[in-house]
N, C-alpha and C positions, 0 to 999 in steps of 0.2 A: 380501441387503442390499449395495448399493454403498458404497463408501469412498471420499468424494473427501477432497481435503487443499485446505484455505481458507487459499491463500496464493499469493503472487508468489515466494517463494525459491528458485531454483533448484536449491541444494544441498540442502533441505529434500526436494522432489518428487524427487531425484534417488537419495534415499536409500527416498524411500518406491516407489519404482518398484523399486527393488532388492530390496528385503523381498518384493515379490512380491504386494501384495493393494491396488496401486492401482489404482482403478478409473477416475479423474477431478481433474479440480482447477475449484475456484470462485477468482475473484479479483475485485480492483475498485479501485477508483482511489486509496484507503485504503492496499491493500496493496500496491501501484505504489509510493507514496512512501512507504512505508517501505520498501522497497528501491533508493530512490535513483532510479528511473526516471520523467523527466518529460520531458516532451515529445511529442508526435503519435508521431513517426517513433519515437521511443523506446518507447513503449508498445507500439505494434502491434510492434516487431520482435523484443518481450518474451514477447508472446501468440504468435509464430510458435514462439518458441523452445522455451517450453513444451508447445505443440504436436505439435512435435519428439520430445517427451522422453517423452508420455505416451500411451497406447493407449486415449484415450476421451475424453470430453466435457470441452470445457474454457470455462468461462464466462467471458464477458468483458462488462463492464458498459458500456452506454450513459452519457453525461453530459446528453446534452439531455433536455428535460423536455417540451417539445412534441411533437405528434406528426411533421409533416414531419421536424424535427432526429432524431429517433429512428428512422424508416426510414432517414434516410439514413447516420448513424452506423451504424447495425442491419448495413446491407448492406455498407457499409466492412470489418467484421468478420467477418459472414461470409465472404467474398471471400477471407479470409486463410489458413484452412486448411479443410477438413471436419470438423474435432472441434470449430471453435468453436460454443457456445452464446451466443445473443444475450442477456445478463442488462436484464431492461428493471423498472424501477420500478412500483410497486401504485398506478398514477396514471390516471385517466380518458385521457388518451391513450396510456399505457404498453397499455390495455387494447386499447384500436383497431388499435394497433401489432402487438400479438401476434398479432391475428387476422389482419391483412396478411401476416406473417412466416409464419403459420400456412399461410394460401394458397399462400405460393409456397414450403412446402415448409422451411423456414430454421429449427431448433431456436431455443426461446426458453427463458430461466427465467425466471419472472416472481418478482421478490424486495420485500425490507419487505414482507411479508404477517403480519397480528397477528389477523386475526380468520377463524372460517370461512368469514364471507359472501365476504370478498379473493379469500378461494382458490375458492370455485367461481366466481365471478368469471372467475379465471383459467384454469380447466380449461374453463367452454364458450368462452371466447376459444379456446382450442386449444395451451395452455401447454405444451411439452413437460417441465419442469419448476416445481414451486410451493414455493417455500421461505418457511415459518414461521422466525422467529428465534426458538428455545427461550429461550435464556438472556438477551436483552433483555426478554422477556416476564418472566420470573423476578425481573430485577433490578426490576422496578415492581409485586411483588407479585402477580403472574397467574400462572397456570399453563400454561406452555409446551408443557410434556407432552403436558396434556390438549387443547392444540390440534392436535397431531399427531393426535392418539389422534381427534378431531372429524372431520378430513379424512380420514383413513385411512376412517372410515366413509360420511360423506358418499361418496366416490370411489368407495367399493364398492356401495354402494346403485344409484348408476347406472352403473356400470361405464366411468369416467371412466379414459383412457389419460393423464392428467398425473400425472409420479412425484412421490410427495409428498418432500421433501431438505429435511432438518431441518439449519437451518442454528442457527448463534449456539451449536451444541454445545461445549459446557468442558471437561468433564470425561467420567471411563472410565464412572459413574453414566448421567449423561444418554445414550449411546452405546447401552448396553446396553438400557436401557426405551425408547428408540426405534426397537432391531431388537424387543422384545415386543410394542410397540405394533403396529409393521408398516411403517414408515417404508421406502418405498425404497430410500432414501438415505442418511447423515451427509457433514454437510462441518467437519470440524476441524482445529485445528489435529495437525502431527503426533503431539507428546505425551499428545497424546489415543488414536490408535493404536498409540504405542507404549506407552502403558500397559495396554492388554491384555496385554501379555507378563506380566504382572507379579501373583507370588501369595507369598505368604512359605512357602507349603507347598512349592511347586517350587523355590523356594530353597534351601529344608530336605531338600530331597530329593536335590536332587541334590549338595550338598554331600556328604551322605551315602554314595552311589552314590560319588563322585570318593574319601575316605577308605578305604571298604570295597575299590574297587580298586586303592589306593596299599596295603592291609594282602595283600591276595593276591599282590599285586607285589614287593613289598620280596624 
């Protein structure tokens, strides 16, 4: 399973680049401002930077909703580094789009996907990535999970190359049953990976360990 980190913060990705097990970063125009970055020239020299920083796929989201505006934004972006992914919308042109991008070669993740039909949708467009939102799903009383869990299957059945990237992940729960399910992906935020570290028994332990060799030491 891949690890991306679903964020614009540089010191955030800098740190998970350091720990050693990032694989990627998702972003979007949301988590733009809230890091203070607006503007054209601002953003793209945001996505170079991040680009910079990390050794894999890094998404970067379209704003037009058209199809023409979408290729050409699409191509603006990729243009910018080779790890960007072109993040396009679960939109009747977003779908047309991906398969253009698909043509000539240009990673896409096709995002807002909420139901299975979305995603195979977006796998014979030729989606390099399909992200479900787990935890928007959740908040409206559906089961997120199990749409991962749907796609994983569907994509295996025909032996579809689009990675499923379970997005909208909260918490170390959801993380975990979407590497069971077979998810190829999470994009969370960091405190979501860095709550994997975290068990009260290894606490317990190694306190332990650190006393028993403070008593042999003394």
């Amino acid at each position: 399973m891949k690890f991306f980190l679903d964020t614009a913060n540089i010191a955030e990705i800098r740190e998970a680049v350091e720990l050693g097990v990032l694989d990627g970063v998702t972003t979007n125009p949301s988590l733009m401002a809230k890091e203070g970055v607006r503007g054209v020239d601002s953003v793209l020299g945001h996505y170079r930077h991040i680009c910079e920083l990390v050794d894999g796929d890094v998404s970067a989201e379209v704003i037009a909703t058209d199809y023409n505006g979408i290729i050409r934004e699409g191509e603006v972006l990729a243009d910018l580094h080779p790890n960007i992914v072109v993040k396009v919308p679960m939109i009747r042109d977003g779908v047309k789009a991906i398969r253009y991008f698909s043509d000539k070669g240009i990673k896409t993740n096709c995002t807002l996907v909420f139901s299975a039909g979305q995603a195979l949708l977006a796998a014979k467009a030729g989606a390099t990535y399909v992200s479900p939102f787990v935890g928007r799903l959740d908040d409206i009383g559906a089961d997120g999970l199990q749409l991962i869990e749907q796609i994983v299957q569907i994509y295996g059945n025909y032996g579809y190359e689009t990675q499923v990237l379970a997005a909208s992940v909260r918490h170390v729960p959801h993380l975990i049953q979407c590497a069971e399910i077979g998810a190829d992906v999470v994009t969370c935020p960091l405190s979501v990976i860095l709550g994997l570290l975290n068990h009260p028994l290894t606490e317990k332990g190694l306190a332990t360990f650190l006393a028993d060799h403070a008593k042999v030491n003394a």
